[in-house]
C-alpha positions in Angstrom: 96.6 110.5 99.8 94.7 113.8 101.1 96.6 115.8 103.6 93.6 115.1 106.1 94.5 111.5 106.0 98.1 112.1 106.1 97.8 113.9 109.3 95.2 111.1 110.6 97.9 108.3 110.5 100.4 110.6 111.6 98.4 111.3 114.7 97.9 107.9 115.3 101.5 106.1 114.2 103.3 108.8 114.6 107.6 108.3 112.8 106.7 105.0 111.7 104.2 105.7 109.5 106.8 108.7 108.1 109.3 106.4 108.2 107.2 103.5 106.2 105.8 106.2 103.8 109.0 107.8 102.8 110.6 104.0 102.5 108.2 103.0 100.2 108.5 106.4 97.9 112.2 105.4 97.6 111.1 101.9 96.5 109.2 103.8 93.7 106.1 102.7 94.8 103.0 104.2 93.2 100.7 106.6 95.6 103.1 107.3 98.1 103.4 110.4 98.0 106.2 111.6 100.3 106.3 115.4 98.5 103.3 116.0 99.7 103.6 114.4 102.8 106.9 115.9 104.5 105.9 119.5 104.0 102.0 118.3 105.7 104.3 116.9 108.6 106.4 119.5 108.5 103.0 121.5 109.3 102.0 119.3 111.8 105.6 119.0 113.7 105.0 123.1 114.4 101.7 122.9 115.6 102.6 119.9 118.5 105.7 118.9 120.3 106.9 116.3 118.1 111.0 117.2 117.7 111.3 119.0 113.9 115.2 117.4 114.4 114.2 113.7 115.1 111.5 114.2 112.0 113.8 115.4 109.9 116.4 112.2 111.3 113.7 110.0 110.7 112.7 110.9 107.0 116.3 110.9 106.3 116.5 107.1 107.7 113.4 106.1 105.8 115.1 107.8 102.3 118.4 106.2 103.0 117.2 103.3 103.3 114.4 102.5 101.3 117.4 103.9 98.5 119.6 100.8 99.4 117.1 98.3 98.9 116.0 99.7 95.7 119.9 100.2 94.5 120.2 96.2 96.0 117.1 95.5 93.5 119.1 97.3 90.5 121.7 95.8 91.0 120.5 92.0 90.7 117.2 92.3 88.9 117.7 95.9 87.7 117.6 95.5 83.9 114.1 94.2 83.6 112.9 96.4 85.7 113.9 99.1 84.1 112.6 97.3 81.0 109.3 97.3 82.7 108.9 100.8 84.3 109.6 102.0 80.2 107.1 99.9 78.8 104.7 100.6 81.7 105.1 104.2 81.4 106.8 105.4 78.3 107.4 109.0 79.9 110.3 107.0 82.2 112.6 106.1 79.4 113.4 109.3 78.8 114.3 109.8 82.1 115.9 106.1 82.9 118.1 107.0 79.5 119.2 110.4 80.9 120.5 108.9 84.0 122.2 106.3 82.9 123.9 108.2 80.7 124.6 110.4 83.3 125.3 107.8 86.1 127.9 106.2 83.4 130.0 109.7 83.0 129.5 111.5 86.5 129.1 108.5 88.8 127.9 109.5 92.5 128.2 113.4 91.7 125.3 112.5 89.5 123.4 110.3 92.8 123.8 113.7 94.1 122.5 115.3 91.8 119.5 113.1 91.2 118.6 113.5 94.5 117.6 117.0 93.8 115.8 116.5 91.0 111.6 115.5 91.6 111.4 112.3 89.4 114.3 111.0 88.9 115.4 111.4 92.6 113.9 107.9 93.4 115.1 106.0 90.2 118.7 106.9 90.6 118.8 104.1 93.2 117.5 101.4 90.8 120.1 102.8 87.6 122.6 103.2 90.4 122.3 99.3 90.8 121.9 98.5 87.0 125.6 100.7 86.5 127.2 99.4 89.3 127.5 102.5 91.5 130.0 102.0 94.4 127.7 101.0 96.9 129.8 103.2 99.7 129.7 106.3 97.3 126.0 105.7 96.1 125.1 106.1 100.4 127.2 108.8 100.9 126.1 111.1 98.0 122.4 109.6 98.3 122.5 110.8 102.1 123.5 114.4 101.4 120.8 114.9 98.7 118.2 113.1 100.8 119.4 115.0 104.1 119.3 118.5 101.6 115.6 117.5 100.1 114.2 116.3 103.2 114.8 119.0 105.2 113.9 121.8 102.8 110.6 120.4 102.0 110.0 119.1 106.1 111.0 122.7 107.0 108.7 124.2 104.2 105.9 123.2 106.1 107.3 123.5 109.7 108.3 127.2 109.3 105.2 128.2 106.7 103.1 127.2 109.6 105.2 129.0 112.1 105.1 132.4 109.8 101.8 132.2 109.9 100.4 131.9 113.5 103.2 134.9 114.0 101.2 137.1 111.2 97.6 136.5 112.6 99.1 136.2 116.9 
């Protein structure tokens, strides 16, 4: 997903579309892109009157979410799943393995973590739900990674675009 189409449906859905794109990266869905696409709204937010707050809000509602239905998936259909996403991309296992292990030992300092890590920051929610993670714990520490990641990368773009039109005003 270009950044000219990104900013296309922005213009025209405005939060929804953030909201439904960064729900759908935290359901691990292919081509959604949400790295790319925070920082471009981020850009965007600076050059309109949209609210860089409520953005940020509604990216962190979107994460949060879309992180309890994917931990709701672990947890009742999580194995195969898991089972799948190795055999589907061999890569993932290594990763899967890794934080399992580290789910198993560190708990939700390790959803924390996670969070911050590109990756594995969506897949904690499905091991979360294989291991068992209390739930209460796993939205907590899920929601202070989120709320950290979100907001660097939203204000990455927000305040690059900001810098700029200072340099060349």
């Amino acid at each position: 997903m270009g950044t000219s189409i990104v900013l296309e449906y922005f213009s025209k859905y405005g939060l929804i579309f953030l909201f439904i794109v960064i729900f759908l990266e935290h359901l691990n869905c292919p081509g959604v892109p949400a790295t790319v696409v925070m920082p471009t709204i981020g850009a965007f937010v600076a050059e309109t009157k949209n609210s860089l707050f409520l953005v940020i809000l509604i990216s962190i509602a979107a994460a949060v979410f879309g992180s309890i239905a994917f931990y709701i998936i672990g947890y009742y259909i999580g194995t195969p799943i898991l089972e799948w996403f190795n055999k589907k991309a061999p890569k993932t296992e290594k990763y899967t393995k890794e934080i399992l292990s580290y789910s198993k030992k560190y708990g939700n300092k390790a959803v924390f973590i996670c969070r911050l890590i590109p990756v594995i920051r969506t897949l904690i929610s499905l091991v979360s739900g294989v291991v068992r993670t209390d739930f209460w714990g796993f939205v907590l520490y899920s929601s202070l990674g989120i709320s950290i990641w979100n907001t660097v990368l939203i204000s990455f773009g927000y305040f690059g675009v900001k810098l700029i039109i200072h340099w060349f005003s």
